[in-house]
C-alpha positions in Angstrom: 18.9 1.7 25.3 20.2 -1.9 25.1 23.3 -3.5 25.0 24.7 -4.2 21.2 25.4 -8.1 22.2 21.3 -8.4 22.8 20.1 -6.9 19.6 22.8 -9.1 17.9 21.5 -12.5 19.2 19.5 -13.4 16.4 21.7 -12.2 13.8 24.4 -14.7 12.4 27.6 -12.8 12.6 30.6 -13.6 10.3 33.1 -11.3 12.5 33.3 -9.6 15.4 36.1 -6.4 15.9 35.6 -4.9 19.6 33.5 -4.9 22.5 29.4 -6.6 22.0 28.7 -5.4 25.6 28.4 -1.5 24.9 25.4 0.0 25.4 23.3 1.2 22.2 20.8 4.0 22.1 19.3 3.8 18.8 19.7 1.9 15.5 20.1 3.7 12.4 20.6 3.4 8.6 21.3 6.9 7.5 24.5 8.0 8.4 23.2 11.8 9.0 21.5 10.6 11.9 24.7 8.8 13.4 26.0 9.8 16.9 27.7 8.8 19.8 25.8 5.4 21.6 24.1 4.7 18.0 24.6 1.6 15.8 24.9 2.7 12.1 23.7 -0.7 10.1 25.1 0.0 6.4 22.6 -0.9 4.0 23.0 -1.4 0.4 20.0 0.2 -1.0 18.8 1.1 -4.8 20.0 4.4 -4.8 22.7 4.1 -2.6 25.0 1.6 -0.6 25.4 2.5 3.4 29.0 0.9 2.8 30.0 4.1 1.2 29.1 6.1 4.6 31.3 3.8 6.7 33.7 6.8 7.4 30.9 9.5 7.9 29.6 7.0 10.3 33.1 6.9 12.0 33.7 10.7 12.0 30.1 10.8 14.1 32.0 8.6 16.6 28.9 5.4 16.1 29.0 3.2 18.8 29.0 0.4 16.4 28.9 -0.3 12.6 27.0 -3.3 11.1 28.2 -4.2 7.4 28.6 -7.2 4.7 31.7 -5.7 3.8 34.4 -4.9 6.6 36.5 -1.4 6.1 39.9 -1.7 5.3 41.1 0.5 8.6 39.5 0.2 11.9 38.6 2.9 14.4 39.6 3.0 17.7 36.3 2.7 20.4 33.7 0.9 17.4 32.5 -2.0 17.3 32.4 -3.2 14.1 30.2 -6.1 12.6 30.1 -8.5 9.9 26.4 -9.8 8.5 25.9 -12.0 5.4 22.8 -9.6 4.6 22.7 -5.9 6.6 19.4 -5.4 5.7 18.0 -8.8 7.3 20.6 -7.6 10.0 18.5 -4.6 10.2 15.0 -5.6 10.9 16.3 -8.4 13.3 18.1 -5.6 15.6 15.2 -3.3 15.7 12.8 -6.0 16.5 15.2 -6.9 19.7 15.7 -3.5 20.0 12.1 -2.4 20.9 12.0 -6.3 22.6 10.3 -8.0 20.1 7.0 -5.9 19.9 4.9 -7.9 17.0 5.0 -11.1 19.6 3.1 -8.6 22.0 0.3 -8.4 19.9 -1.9 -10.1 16.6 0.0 -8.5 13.6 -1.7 -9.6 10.5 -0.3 -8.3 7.1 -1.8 -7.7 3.6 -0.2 -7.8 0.1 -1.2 -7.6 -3.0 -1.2 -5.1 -6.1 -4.5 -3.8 -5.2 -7.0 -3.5 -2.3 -4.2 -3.3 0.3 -5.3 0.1 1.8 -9.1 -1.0 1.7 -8.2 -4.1 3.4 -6.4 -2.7 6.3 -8.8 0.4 6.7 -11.9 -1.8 7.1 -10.0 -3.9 9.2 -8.6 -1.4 11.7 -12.4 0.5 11.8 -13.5 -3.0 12.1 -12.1 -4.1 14.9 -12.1 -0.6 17.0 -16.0 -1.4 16.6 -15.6 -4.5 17.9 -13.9 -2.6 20.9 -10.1 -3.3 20.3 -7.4 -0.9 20.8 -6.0 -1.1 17.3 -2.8 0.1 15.4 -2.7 0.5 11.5 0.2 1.1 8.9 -0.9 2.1 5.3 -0.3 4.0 2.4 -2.8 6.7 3.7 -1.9 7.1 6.9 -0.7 4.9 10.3 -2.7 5.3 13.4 -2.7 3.8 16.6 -6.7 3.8 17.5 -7.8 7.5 16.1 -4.1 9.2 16.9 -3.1 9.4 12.9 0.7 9.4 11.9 1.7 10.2 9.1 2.8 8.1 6.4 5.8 8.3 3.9 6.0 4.9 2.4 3.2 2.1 1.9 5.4 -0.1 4.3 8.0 2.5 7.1 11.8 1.3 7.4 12.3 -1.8 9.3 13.3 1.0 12.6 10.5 3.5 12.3 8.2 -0.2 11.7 9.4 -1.3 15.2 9.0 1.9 16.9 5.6 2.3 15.8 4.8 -1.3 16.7 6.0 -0.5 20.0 4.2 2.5 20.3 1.6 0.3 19.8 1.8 -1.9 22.2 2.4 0.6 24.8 -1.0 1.6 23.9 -2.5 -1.5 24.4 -3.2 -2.4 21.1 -4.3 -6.0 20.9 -4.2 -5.9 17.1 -2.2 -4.1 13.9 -3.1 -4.5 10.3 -0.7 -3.5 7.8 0.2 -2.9 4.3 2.7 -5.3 3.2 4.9 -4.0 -0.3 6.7 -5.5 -2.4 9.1 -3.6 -1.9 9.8 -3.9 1.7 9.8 -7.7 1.1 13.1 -7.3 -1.5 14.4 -5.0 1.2 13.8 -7.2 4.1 11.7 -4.5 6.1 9.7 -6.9 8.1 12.9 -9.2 8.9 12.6 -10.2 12.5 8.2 -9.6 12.3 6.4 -12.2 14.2 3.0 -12.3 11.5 -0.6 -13.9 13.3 -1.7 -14.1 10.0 -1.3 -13.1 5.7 -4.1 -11.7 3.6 -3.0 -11.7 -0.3 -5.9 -9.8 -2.3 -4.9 -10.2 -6.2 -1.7 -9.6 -8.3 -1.4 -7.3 -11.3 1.0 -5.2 -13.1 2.6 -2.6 -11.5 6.4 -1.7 -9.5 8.1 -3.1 -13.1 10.2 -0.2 -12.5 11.7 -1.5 -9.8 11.4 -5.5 -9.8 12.0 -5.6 -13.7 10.4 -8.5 -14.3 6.2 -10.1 -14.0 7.7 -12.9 -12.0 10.7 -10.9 -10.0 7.3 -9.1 -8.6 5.3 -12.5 -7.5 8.1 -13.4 -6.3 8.6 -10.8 -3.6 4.9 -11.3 -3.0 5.3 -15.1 -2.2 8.1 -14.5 -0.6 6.0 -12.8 2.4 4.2 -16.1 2.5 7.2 -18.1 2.6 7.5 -16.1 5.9 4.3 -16.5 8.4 5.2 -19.2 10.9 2.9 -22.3 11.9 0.2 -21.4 13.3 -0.4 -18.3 11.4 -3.2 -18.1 9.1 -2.7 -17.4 5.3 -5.9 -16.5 3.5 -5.5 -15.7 -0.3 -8.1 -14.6 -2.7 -8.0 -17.9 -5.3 -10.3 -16.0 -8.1 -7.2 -14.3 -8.8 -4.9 -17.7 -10.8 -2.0 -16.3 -8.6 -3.7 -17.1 -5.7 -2.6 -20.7 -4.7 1.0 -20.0 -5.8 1.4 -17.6 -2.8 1.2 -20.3 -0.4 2.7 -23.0 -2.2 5.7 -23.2 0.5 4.1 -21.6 3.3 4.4 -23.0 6.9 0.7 -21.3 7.8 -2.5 -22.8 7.9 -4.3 -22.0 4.2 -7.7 -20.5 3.9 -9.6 -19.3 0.7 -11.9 -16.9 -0.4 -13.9 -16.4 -4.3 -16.8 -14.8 -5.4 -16.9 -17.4 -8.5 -16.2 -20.7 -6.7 -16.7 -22.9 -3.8 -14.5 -21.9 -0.8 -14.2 -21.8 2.8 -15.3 -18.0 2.4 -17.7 -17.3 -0.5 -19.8 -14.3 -1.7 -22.1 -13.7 -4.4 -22.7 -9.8 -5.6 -26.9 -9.7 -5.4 -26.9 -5.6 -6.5 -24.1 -2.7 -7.2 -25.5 0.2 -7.5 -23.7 4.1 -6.5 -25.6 3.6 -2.8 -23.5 0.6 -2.1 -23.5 -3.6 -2.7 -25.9 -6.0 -1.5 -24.3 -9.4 -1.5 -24.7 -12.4 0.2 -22.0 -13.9 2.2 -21.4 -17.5 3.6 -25.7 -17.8 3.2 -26.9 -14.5 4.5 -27.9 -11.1 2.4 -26.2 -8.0 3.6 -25.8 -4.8 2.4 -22.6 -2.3 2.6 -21.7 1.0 2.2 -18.8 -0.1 -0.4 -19.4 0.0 -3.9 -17.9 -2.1 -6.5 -17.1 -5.8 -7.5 -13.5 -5.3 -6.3 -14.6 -3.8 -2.8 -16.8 -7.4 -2.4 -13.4 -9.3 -2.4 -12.6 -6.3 0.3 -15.2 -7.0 2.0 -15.0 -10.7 1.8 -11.4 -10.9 2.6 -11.4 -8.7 6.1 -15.0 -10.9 7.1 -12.4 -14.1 6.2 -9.7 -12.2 8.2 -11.7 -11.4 11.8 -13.5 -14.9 11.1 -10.3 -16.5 11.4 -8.9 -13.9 14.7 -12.3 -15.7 16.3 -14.7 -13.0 15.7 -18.2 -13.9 15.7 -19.4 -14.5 12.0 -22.8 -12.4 12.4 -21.7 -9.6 14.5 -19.3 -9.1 11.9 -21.3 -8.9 9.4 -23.2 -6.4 10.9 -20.3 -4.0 11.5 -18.9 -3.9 8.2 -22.3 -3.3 7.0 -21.9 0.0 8.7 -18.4 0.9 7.2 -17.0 2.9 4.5 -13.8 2.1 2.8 -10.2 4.3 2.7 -10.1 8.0 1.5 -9.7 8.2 -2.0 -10.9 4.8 -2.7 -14.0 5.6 -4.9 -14.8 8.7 -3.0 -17.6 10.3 -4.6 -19.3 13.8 -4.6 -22.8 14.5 -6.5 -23.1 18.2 -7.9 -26.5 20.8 -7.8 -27.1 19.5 -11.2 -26.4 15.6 -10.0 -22.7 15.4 -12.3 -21.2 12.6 -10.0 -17.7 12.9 -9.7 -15.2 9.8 -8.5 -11.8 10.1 -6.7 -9.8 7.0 -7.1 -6.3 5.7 -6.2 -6.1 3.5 -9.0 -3.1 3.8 -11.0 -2.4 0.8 -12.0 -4.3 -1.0 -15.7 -6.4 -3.7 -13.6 -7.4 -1.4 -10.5 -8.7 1.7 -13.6 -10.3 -1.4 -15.5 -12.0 -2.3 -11.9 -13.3 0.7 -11.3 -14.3 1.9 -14.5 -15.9 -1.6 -15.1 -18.0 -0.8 -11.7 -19.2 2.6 -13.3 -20.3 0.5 -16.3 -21.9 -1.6 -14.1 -23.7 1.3 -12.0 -24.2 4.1 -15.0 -27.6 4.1 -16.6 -27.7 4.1 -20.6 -28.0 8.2 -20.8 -25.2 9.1 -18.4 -21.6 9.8 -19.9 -18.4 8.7 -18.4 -15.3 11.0 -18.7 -12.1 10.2 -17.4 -9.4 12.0 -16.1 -6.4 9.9 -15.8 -2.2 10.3 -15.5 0.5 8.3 -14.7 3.5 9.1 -12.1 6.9 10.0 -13.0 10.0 8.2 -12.2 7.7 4.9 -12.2 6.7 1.9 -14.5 6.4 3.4 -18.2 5.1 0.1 -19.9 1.9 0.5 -17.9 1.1 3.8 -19.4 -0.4 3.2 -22.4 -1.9 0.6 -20.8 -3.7 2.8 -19.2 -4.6 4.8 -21.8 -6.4 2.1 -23.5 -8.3 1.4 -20.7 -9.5 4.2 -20.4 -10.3 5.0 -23.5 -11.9 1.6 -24.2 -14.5 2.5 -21.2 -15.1 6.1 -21.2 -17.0 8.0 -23.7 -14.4 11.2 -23.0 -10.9 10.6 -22.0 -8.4 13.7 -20.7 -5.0 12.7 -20.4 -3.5 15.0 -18.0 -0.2 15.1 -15.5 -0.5 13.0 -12.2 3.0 13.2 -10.1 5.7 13.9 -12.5 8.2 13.9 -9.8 11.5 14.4 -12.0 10.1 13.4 -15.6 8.9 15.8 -17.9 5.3 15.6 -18.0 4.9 16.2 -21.5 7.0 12.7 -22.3 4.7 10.9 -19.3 1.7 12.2 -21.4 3.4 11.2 -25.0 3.8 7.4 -23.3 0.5 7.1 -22.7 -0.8 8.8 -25.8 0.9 5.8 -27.7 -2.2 3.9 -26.5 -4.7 5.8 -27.6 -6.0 4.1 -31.0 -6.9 6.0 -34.1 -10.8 5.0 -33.6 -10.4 6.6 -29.5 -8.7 10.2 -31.7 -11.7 12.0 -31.9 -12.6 11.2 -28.2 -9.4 12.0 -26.5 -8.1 15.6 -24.6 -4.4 16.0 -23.6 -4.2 18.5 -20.6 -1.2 19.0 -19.1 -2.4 20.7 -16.3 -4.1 18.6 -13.6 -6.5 21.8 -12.4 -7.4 22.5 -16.1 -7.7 18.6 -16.7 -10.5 18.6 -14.0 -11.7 21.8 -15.1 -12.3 20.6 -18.8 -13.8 17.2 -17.9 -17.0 19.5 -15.6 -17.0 21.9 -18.7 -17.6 19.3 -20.8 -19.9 16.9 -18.2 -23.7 17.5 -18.8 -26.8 16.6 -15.4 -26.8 13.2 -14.5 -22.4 12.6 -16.3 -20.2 10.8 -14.6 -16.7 12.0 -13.9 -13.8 9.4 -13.1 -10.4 11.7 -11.6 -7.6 8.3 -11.0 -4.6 8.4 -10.1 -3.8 10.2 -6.9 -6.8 8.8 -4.6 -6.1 10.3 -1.3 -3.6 12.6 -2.1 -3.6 15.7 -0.8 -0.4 17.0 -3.5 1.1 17.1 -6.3 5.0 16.1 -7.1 6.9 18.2 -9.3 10.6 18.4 -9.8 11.0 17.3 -6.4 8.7 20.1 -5.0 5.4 18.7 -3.2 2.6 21.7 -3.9 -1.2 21.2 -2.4 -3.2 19.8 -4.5 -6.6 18.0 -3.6 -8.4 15.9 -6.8 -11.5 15.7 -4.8 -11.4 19.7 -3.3 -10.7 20.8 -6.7 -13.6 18.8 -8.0 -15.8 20.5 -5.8 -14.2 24.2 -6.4 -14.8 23.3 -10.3 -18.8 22.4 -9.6 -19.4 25.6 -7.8 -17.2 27.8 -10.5 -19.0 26.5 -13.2 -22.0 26.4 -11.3 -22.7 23.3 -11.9 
């Protein structure tokens, strides 16, 4: 509770009708949560504009109503506002709201089309080993230490973002490592975030859907770099060409990390097999528990990261040595008859390439790799038979099977991605519509020692049909399909 004029101050108001000294006792942007002492900010969003709830707001008797465009009639006992941007507007008055939490502790942010969730996992187990109280917001999960809350979206609304950050700090959190989209970038999520620091981990294609464009999508990645204040750090992966772009206008000290060239923070893969990576990092040999060329630039770039928060180089080291990566992030099960099957997230071309390229990498010349692989509904369609390819081009059995068709039809989702399988990759290619059968056909068809790749949902725990979320566990129904097949 807070009076409206104080969660205003940073905000550049164009107009002012009524009273600023009110007291407010929430902030809200969904007009079904509006009631008497709360100030409804009217967003215009991609599926709808807040301006059009204006008079729902109003019926709910809001103690005051934040908008770009002022309503035609006034009523009596609100306070209304006038922003140049409600959604900037937004963030600012929750950050003031909940006094300015991110300045209360080290608030470090990752972006990136890939290795976001990685990044911050490792970096929140990282530093609870290390003996911090530590919050986290992902795609997984948030958590502040081991309390886990549950997520919705890879980066919460600028409100529920400061309320957690709060909690937070109330918990004496010294630290919080979080996912930072694209998306909430375009919609101006982390307006009024005070960042210690910026970790960018590689840009592909992906979210075309939404930005349109290759370089409407950089874009809102930069732009989170364009944001970090002096003394900040900004630490960018420069093996991916995208790399030094991020921070061409940035305001934060620059730091770099490779695995091919000569940077402040360099690795060198020494081994990759299934039991892990042995690399060597800044001169010393280490082995981890990750596995994969893509988790080394994990692993490099949260070293880099507690490096540059003052952590001691070696005692790092040593932790990470210890860790394993997110849920669903090459998660991998071995059956009685040694069939290893892999649960990944990746649903995007390059993060399939990267993993199937580390089973190339890992498999031995006998073993088989079959791939079970869908794309989401209501999401980019160019990328699907993208994906397609991919997989065909480095499995020796592809299924192509639902993953969440949310309000599509599954069978078009599966036609897309059909379109690119070539006429050599025919003979080698299933399409199962169901996901359980999918699975199912891919340990039928798996012989001792095969390798089976399930991408797509990761750590998902459900599948997204029509709007109706039903259980549904890649990795549970992996194991269910070894035992029924006795395998």
């Amino acid at each position: 509770m807070t009076l409206l004029q104080n969660i205003l101050k940073d905000i550049k108001t164009l107009e002012v009708r009524g009273a600023t000294d009110i007291t407010v006792e929430a902030i809200t942007f969904d007009s079904r949560q509006v009631r008497e002492g709360v100030a409804f900010v009217a967003v215009r969003g991609v599926q709808a504009d807040g301006h059009e709830y204006i008079q729902k707001a109003e019926e709910a008797n809001a103690a005051a109503i934040i908008c770009e465009t002022m309503p035609t009639d006034f009523k009596e006992g609100i306070t209304y506002v006038q922003v140049e941007d409600s959604g900037d507007a937004l963030g600012k008055m929750a950050a003031a709201f909940y006094d300015y939490p991110s300045k209360k502790l080290k608030l470090v942010g990752v972006t990136g089309t890939n290795g976001k969730t990685s990044t911050v996992t490792l970096l929140h187990k990282l530093f609870r080993e290390l003996g911090y109280h530590v919050g986290m917001l992902s795609t997984v999960q948030n958590q502040i230490d081991e309390e886990v809350i549950p997520s919705t979206h890879t980066t919460p609304d600028a409100v529920k973002l400061n309320e957690l950050l709060a909690q937070m700090v109330k918990a004496g959190c010294a630290y919080c490592f979080m996912e930072v989209s694209s998306h909430a970038m375009v919609q101006k999520r982390v307006a009024g975030l005070q960042f210690a620091g910026g970790i960018f981990t590689n840009i592909t294609h992906d979210h075309l859907d939404y930005h349109k464009t290759f370089d409407e999508y950089i874009k809102a990645k930069k732009s989170f770099f364009d944001i970090l204040p002096k003394g900040a750090f900004a630490l960018v992966n420069t093996d991916d060409k995208r790399g030094p772009v991020m921070v061409q206008n940035t305001k934060a000290d620059v730091h770099e990390f490779s695995l091919r060239k000569a940077t402040e923070f360099k690795a060198r893969i020494i081994d990759n097999t299934i039991q892990g990576l042995h690399l060597e990092v800044d001169g010393h040999e280490i082995w981890c528990k990750l596995i994969g060329s893509f988790n080394a630039y994990n692993f490099l770039g949260v070293y880099a990261a507690a490096v540059l928060l003052d952590e001691d180089p070696m005692e790092v080291l040593t932790v990470l040595s210890s860790l394993n990566t997110a849920a669903g992030r090459f998660d991998y099960i071995v059956s009685d008859s040694q069939i290893t099957g892999i649960v990944d997230y990746a649903h995007t071309p390059d993060a399939l390439e990267n993993v199937l390229n580390t089973i190339q990498q890992i498999r031995t010349p006998l073993q088989k790799v079959i791939t079970v692989i869908g794309c989401g509904g209501n999401r980019d369609a160019t990328k699907r038979p993208l994906m397609a390819d991919i997989a065909c081009r480095l499995s020796d059995k592809v299924i192509l099977t639902s993953d969440n068709p949310r309000f599509e039809e599954p069978q078009a989702i599966l036609e897309d991605m059909q379109k690119g399988v070539k006429p050599l990759d025919f003979k080698k290619t299933l399409s199962v519509l169901d996901r359980r059968e999918a699975i199912k056909t891919a340990c039928m068809l798996a012989e001792p020692n095969d390798i089976i790749l399930v991408a797509g949902k990761g750590h998902e725990t459900y599948q997204e049909i029509k709007g109706v979320k039903t259980d549904f566990d890649d990795k549970q129904v992996l194991r269910e399909m070894f035992q029924q097949l006795g395998k």
